[in-house]
N, C-alpha and C positions, 0 to 999 in steps of 0.2 A: 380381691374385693368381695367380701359378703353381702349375699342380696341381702336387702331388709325386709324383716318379717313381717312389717306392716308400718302405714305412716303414722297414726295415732300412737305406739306408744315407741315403737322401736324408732323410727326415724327422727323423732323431735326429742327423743334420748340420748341417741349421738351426738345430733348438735348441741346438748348441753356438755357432753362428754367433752367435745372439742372447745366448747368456750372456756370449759374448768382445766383445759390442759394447756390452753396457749393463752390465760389470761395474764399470766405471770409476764411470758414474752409482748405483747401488748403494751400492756402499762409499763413497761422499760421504754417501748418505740410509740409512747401517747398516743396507742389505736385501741387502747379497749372500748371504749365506747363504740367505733366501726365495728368490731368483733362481733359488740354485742347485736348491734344492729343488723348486722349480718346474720347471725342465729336467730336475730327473733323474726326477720323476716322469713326464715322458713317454718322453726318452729311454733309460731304464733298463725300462722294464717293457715297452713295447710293443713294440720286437725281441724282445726278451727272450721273451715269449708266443707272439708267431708264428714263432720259430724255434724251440723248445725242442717243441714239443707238435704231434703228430700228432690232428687232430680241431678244430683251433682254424678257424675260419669262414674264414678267409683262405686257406687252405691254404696258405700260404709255404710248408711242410715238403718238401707236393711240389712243387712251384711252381717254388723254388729250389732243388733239390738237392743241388748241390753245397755253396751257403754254409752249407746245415742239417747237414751233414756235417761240415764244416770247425768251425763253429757252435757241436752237439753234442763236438768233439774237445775245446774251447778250454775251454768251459766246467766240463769234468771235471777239467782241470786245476788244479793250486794258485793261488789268489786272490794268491798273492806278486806273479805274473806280469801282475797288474792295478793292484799297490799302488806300482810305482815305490818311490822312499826312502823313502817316509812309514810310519811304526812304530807311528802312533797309532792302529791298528787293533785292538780289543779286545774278548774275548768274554766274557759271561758264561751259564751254562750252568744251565738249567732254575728258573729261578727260580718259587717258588711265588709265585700271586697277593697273598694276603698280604701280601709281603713290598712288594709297591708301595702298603699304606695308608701304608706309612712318609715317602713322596715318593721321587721320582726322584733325588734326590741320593742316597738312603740307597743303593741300587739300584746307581750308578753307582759307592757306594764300597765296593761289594764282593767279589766274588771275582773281579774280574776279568783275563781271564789273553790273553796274547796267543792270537794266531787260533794254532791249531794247524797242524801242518806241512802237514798233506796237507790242508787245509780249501781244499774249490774256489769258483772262482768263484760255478757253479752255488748251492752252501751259502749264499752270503753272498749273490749278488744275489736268492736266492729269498726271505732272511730280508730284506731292505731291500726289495724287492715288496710282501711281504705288509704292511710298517710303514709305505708309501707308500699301500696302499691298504687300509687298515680307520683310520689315522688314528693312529698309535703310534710318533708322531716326537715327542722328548723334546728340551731343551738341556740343558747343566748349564756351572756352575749354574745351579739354576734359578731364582736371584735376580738374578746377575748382569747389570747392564747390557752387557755383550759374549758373545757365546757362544763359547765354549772348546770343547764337544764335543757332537756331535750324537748323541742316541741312541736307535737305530732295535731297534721290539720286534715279536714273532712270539709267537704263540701256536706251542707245542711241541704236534705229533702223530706219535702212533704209526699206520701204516694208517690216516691220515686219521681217525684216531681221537683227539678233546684230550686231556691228558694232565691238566691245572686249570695246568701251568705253562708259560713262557713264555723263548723264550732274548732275548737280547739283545749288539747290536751298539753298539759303542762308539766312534767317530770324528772327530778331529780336522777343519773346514771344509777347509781347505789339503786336508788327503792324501783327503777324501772327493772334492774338486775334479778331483785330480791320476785318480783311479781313476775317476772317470766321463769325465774327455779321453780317456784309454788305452784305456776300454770302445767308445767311436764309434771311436776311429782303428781297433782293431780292428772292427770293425763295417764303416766303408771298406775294407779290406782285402780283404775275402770278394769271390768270383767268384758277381756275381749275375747270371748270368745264366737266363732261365724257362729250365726243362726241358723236350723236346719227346717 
């Protein structure tokens, strides 16, 4: 086993490595989508943490400072720039608790409106972080023998304050696939080298 040279570009590179190697097997045994969900849970959140936040144990921030600059630049940016052609990208905005006794399909068939213009990466990959790690990944349908759309939820805060509702992300397999390659290739990208 090789150690990894660092988690920003080497470790969330493997795990595409592995998605591109066992997607074949996967979609034989109707688990790509687990696969994928399984990579983006590491590769999506762990960059993601140690470069975004000043105070995280790793200190990437300063560590690397140029890629945390670069990093910080990319992520402000519109989530377009991550989404390739894929359209199925979909928001719904502050949904009361409530309104999920109804099921996830009720949920999924309702106001939902494309991402907004200037809606950045940062927005979206912080709402698919939080739905990877508290456990608020949905399909729909949710009866369906195939999944159609993956749907990633966030509880909504004001100042880190709950609000009782909750937004939600709405994503076709394909273009969520396509925007997590795009997230590491950007990610290889960046000039890592430590700061002295």
């Amino acid at each position: 086993m090789t150690a990894y040279s660092d988690f920003i570009q080497d470790f969330p590179g493997r795990c595409i490595d592995i998605l591109d190697e066992y997607i074949g097997d996967a979609k034989q045994k109707n688990r790509e989508v687990t696969l994928m969900l399984a990579v983006a849970s590491a590769a999506l959140t762990i960059p993601f943490e140690r470069l975004r936040y000043k105070g995280h144990i790793t200190d990437d921030v300063n560590t690397y400072k140029a890629a945390s600059t670069s990093f910080n630049k990319k992520i402000h940016q519109p989530f377009s720039t991550l989404q390739g052609q894929g359209n199925s990208w979909k928001y719904i905005e502050s949904v009361d608790k409530k309104d999920f006794d109804k099921g996830i399909d009720s949920v999924v068939n309702g106001n939902q409106k494309d991402l907004p213009e200037g809606y950045t990466i940062d927005k979206v990959l912080a709402l698919v972080r939080n739905a990877l790690a508290h456990g608020n990944i949905f399909t729909y349908p949710s009866q369906a023998p195939q999944i159609e759309i993956m749907v990633f939820i966030s509880e909504e805060r004001i100042n880190n304050v709950p609000t009782g509702k909750y937004n939600v992300i709405i994503v076709s397999p394909d273009d969520f696939l396509v925007s997590l390659k795009e997230w590491v290739k950007f990610l290889k990208s960046l000039e890592l080298k430590a700061s002295t």
